[in-house]
Each structure stands twice: as C-alpha cells, then as structure tokens.
C-alpha positions in Angstrom: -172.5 -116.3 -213.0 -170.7 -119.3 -215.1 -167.4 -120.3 -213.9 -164.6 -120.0 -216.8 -163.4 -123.5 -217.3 -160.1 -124.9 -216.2 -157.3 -125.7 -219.0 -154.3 -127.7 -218.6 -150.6 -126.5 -219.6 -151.6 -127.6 -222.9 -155.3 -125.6 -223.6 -156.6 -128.9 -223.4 -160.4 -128.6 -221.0 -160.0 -130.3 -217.7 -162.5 -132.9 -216.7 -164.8 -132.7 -213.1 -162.4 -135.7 -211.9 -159.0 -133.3 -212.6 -158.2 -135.3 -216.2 -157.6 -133.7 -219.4 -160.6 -134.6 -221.4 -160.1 -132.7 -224.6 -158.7 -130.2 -227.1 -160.7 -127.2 -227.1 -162.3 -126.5 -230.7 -160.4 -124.6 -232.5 -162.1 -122.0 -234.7 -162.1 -122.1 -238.6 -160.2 -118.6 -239.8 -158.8 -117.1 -243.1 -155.8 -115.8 -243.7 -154.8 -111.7 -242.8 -154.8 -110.8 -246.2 -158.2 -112.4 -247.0 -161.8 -110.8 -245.6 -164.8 -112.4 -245.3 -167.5 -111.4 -247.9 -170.4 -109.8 -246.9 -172.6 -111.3 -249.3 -176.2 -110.2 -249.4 -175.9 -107.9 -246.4 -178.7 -104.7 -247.0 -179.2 -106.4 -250.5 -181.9 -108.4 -252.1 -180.5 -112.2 -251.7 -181.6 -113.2 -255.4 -178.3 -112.1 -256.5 -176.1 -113.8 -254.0 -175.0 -117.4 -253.2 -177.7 -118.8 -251.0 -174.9 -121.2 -249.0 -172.2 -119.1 -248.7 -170.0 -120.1 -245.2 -169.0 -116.9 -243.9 -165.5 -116.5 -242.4 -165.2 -115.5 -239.1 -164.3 -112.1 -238.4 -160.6 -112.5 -236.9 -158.3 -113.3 -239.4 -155.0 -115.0 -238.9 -152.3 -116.8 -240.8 -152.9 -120.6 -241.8 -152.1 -122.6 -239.1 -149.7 -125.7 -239.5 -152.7 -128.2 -239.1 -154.8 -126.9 -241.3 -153.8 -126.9 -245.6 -156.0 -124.1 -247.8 -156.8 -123.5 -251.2 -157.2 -119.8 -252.9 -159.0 -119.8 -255.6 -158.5 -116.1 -256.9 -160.6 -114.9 -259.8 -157.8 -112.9 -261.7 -155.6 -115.7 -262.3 -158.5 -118.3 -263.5 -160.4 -115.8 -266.0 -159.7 -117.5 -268.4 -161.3 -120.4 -267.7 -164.5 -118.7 -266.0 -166.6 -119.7 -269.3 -169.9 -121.2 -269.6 -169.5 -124.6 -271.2 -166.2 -127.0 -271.0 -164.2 -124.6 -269.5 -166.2 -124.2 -266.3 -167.0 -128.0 -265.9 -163.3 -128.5 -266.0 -163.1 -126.2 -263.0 -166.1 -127.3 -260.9 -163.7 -130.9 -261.5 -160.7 -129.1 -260.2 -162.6 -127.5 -257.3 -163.7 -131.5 -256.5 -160.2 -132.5 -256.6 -159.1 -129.6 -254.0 -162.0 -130.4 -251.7 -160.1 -133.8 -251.7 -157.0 -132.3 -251.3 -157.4 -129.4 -248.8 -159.3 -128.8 -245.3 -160.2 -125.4 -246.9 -160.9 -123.4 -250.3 -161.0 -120.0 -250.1 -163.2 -118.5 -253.2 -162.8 -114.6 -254.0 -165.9 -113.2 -254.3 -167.4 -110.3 -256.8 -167.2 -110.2 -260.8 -163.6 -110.0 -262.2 -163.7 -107.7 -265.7 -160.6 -107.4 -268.0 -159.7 -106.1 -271.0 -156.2 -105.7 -272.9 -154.8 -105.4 -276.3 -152.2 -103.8 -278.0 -151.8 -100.5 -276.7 -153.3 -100.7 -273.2 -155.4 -102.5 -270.8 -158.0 -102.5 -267.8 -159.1 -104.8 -264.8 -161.1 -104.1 -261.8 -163.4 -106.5 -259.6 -167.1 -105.0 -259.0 -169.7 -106.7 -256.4 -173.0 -108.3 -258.0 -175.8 -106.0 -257.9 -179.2 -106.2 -258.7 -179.0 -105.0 -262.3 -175.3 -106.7 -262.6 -176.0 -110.3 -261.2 -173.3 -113.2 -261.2 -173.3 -115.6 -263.7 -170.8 -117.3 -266.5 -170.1 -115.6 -269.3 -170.9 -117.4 -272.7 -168.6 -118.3 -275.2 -170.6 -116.2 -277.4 -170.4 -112.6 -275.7 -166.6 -113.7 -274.9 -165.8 -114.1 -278.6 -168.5 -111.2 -279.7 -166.3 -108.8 -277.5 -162.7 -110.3 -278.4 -161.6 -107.7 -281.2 -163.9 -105.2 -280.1 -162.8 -101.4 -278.9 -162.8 -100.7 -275.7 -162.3 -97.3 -273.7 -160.4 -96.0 -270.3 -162.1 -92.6 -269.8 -161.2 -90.5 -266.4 -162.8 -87.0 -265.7 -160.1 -84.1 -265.7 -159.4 -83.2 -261.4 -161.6 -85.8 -260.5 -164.9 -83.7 -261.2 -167.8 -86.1 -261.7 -169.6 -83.5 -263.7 -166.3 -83.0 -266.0 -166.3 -84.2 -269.6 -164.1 -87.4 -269.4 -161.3 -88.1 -271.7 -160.0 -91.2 -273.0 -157.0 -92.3 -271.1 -157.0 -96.4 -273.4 -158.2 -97.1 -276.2 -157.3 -100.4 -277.8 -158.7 -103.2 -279.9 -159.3 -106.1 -277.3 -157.3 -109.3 -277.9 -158.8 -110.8 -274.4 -162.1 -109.7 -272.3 -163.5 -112.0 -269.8 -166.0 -111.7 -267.2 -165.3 -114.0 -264.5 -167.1 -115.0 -261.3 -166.9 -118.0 -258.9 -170.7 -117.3 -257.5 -172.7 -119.7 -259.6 -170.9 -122.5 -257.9 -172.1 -121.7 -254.3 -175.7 -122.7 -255.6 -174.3 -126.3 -256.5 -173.2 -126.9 -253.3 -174.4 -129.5 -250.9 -176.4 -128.5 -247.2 -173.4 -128.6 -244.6 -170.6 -127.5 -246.7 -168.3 -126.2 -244.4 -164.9 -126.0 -246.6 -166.1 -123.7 -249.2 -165.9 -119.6 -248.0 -165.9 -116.9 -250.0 -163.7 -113.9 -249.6 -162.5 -110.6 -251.0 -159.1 -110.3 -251.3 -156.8 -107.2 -251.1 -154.3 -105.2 -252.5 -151.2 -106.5 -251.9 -149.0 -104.4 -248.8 -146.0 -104.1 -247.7 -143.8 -107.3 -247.8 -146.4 -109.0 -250.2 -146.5 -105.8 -251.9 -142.7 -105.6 -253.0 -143.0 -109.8 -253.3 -145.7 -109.1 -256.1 -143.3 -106.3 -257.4 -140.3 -108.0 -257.3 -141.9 -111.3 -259.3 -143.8 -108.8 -262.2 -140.2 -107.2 -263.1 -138.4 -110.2 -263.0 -141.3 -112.1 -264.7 -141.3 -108.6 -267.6 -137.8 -109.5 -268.5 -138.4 -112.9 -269.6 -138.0 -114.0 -272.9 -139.5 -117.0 -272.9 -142.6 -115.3 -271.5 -142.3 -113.0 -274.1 -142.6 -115.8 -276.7 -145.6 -117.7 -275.1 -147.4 -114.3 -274.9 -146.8 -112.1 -277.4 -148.6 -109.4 -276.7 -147.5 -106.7 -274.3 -150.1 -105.5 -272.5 -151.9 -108.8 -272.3 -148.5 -110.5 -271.1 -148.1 -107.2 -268.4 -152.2 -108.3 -267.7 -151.2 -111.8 -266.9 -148.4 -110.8 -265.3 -149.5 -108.5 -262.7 -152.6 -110.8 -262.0 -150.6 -114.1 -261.3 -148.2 -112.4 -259.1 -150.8 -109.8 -257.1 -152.5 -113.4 -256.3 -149.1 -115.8 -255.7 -147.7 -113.0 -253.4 -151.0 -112.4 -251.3 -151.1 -116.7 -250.8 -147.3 -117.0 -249.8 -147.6 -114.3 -247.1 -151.0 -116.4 -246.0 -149.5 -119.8 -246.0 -151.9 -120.7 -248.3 -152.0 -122.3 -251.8 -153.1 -121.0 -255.1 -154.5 -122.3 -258.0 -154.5 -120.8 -261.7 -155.8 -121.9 -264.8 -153.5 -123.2 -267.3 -152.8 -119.6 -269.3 -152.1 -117.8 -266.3 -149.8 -120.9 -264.8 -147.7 -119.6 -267.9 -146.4 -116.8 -265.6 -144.5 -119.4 -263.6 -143.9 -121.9 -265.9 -141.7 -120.3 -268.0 -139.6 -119.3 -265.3 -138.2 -122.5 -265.8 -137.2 -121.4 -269.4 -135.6 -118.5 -268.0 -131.8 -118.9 -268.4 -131.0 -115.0 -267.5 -133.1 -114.0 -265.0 -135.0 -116.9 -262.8 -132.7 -119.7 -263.9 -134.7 -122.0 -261.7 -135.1 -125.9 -261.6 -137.4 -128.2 -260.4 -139.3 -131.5 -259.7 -143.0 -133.0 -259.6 -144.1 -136.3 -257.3 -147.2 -138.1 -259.4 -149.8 -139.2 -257.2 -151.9 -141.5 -258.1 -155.7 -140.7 -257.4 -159.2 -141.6 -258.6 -161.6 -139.8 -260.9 -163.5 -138.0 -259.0 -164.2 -135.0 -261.0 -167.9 -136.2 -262.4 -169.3 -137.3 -259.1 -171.6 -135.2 -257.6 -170.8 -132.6 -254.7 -172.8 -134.6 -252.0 -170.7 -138.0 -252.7 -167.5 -135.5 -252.5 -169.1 -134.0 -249.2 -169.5 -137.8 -247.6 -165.8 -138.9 -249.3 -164.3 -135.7 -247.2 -166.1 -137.0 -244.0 -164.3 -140.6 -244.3 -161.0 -140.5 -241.6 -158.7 -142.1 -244.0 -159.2 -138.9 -245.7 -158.0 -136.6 -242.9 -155.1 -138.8 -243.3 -154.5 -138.3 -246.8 -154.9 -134.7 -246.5 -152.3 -134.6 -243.5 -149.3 -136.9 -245.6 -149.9 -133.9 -247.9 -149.2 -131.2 -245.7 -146.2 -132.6 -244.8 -144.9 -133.2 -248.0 -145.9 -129.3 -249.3 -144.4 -127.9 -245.5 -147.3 -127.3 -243.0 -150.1 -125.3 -244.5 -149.7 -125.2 -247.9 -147.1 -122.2 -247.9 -144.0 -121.8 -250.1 -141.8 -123.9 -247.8 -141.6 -127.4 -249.3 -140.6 -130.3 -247.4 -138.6 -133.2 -248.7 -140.3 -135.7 -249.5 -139.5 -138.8 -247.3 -140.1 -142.9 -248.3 -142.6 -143.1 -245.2 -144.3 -139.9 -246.7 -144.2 -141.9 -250.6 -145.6 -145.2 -249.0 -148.6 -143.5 -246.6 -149.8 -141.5 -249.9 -149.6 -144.8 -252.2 -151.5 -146.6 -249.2 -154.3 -143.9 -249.3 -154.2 -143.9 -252.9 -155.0 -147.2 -253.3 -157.7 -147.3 -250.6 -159.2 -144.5 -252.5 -159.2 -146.1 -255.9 -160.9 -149.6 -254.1 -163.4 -147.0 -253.0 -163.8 -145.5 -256.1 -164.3 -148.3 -257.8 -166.7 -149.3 -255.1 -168.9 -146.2 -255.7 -168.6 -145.9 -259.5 -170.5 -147.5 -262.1 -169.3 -150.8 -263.9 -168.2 -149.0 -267.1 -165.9 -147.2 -264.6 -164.6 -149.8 -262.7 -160.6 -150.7 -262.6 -157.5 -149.0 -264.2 -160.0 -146.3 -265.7 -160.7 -144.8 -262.2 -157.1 -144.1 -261.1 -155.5 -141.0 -262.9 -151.9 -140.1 -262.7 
C-alpha cells in the first residue's frame, strides 16, 4: 500500500531529508459556469477537432495566478466568415495565446437570424450530416434579405401542425463555429480547450438582465444599430456572454459589432454615464506567424513574465476588478515589449525587420 506523501504548512511536497522540495502541480480547470465539451464521444470523429484539450471535470473559479480568455461564439458571429474576417480572428486568437495562460473556445455551431419584426438564435452540436465549418461570404450574403420562419407545434405535440410564431425578412444570419481552428493547431497545445457554456443563473443571470435593459434604453445604441430586433440580438448575446465571464473571473473577447454593446455606453449620458481609459502597449506582429512559432514564443520564461505584469495590471485573473496601473507595472511591460520586438525582429524576415514589427 503507497504511503500518502507529506506536505508542509504551505501544500508544498516534503523531501526524504525533511525539506520542502516543491509546489505540488496544480491542475488546469475552467471556470463553474463553463463545461468541458464532450467532443466526439459515441460519434464518428470526422466531424470533430482531432486536438481538442479536454477540460478536467471539476470546475472552479479562475484562480489569481492563472489569466483566461473566453472566446464565446454569440458575441464574434460576425466575424465567423470564411475569408478576411476569419484570418483576422485566427490573428487575434495568436495575440491572446500571447496574452493569456488560457483561451477557453465554446464549442457547437452558433445560428442567428433577426430582422425587423423578430428574431432567432440557438447553438446546435456538429453532427454527421451538419459538420463544422466557416460559412462563406456567399451563403452569408445569399441568405441576408431572405425569409425566415419561427414555427412551434400547438401543446407541444410533435405530431401537431406547427404554426408560425416569426416571420421576418433577415437583415443578419450567420453561422458561426470556432471548430475549424482546432485542426490548425500545433501537437502539445495545451492552452486552447473547448467548452459549452451555459445559461446564465442566478447572480450572472440578473447581471446579464440588468446590463440588456440598461443597454435597451440607450440612444446611442439605438443610433449605431438601428434595427430593433437585431440591436435586442446583439444585445442579449454580448451581455449573456460578459455576465457569464465576470462571475468566472475570466476575460471576454467580441468582435468589433458586438463590442458596440459596450462601447456606446460611453455615449450614454442618461443611463450608463460611464468614463474611461486605455494603456497602449506596444507589441510585435505576431498575427502571420505560424501556430508552432506562437507555441515555442509561449514556452520562452520572459513570457510567463509578460503574461504575469498583465494580470496585475487587469486585477488577478482577468475579472472585472482592475488594478491601477503602477510606474513599476508601465516599466516591466515596456521592458518585455521591447525584448519581444528584438525577438521579433530576430525571427521575422528582413522585409519585416525594425519599426514595422512593433504595433501600438
């Protein structure tokens, strides 16, 4: 029978001669409100990622040591488009490996529709006869000013004659998935999970209501998206995502028509009234390289480094709390900065060389 080893007051694993030898390793985990996907489980693995990191079962709240990413499909729709739109976010995703110890990416296919007089969204997991991939620009703009239907069968009855609940002319519908990118991915990656996300609940439920009301009201909103039920769309989407990271501790990234959501808060004299600031960091241009020079950038310690005077400055693991932002926390970042754009320039081609590789 094996002996349970000995810990000191700290969890740390005692050593044969009595010392404290070392930290015991501390499991990788995902937030509560996050679940592991079970990708390919009973199914024919065609039509799943083939490296896929599985979270661990137990799920717990971010710890302070440890920044993460959410990368939620119903507030980056938009840009989930074969073409320019997804090569800008496989750059972003580059930059966040960069940036955080973890990325969280929800898993399934993300479908929405809305127009003027009504709307529908729902996330579906790829089957065989519904496999992942981008949507084109083609079957996005063949399907933009199309009809589409909201049916439901009277009392639930399958066998019931269904009757149209929405029917509207759609001024978006997007398809979106993450999937494709798990095929790009290096042997080893170990930052990159998928996960299903759920429905917002109790404190994170009235969070996400609170923000949508408050968010309905605004004018300047209102402006940017003029459109009701597309607005409402955006709206409900941004906020289900942004309340279900702030309970995690985690942060959340959006593509730019989504980000509308909170940026015109800060045109919002009546309701938010909020005000703000931004610290530039300067950082090389890393989005073209491939993922296997990101993979052996990530593994360099003066990265841990990097990552850690960013936690600091955001307030522990990435969560809603934000520290200020001291001169010793200003001078370690422009320190890692520049090592990283002398390494950059190191690893780039000649064309890319000097002030070209450092992006503010």
């Amino acid at each position: 029978m094996s002996r349970e080893p000995r810990r000191c007051a700290n969890g740390r694993l005692i050593a044969s001669d009595g010392s404290c030898c070392r930290a015991p390793r501390r499991r990788a985990t995902a937030p509560r409100m996050l679940a592991p996907a079970r990708l390919g489980v009973g199914r024919r693995r065609d039509y799943y990622p083939r490296r896929v990191p599985v979270r661990p079962p137990k799920l717990r709240a971010v710890p302070d040591d440890e920044s993460l990413l959410v990368v939620p499909l119903r507030s980056n729709a938009r840009t989930l488009v074969a073409g320019a739109s997804v090569a800008a976010m496989r750059k972003r995703l580059k930059y966040a490996s960069l940036f955080y110890d973890s990325l969280l990416l929800e898993s399934g296919i993300f479908r929405v529709q809305a127009g003027p007089t009504g709307s529908s969204s729902f996330i579906v997991p790829p089957t065989a006869e519904d496999p992942p991939r981008w949507q084109t620009v083609a079957e996005r703009r063949a399907a933009t000013g199309a009809t589409f239907v909201v049916a439901v069968s009277p009392g639930g009855v399958p066998d019931a004659t269904p009757h149209a609940v929405v029917s509207s002319q759609a001024a978006i519908s997007w398809t979106a998935t993450l999937h494709p990118f798990a095929d790009e991915l290096p042997p080893g990656t170990d930052w990159v999970h998928f996960v299903k996300s759920r429905d917002p609940a109790g404190t994170a439920k009235q969070l996400a209501q609170q923000w949508a009301t408050a968010d309905k009201r605004n004018r300047a909103l209102e402006s940017a998206i003029p459109i009701r039920f597309v607005r409402e769309t955006i709206i409900d989407s941004a906020n289900h995502d942004h309340a279900l990271a702030a309970m995690a501790g985690a942060a959340v990234t959006s593509d730019r028509f989504h980000s509308q959501v909170v940026a015109q808060r800060f045109n919002d004299q009546q309701g938010w009234k909020l005000q703000g600031y931004a610290v530039p960091v300067l950082f090389p241009q890393i989005g073209d390289w491939p993922w296997p020079a990101i993979a052996d950038l990530r593994r360099d310690p003066n990265m841990a480094r990097f990552r850690a005077v960013l936690r600091e400055s955001r307030g522990g693991g990435g969560g809603p709390k934000l520290r200020p932002v001291t001169s010793r926390t200003l001078h370690i970042a422009s320190m890692s900065a520049t090592w990283l754009t002398l390494r950059a320039g190191l690893r780039a081609s000649p064309v890319r060389r000097g002030g070209r590789d450092s992006k503010s």
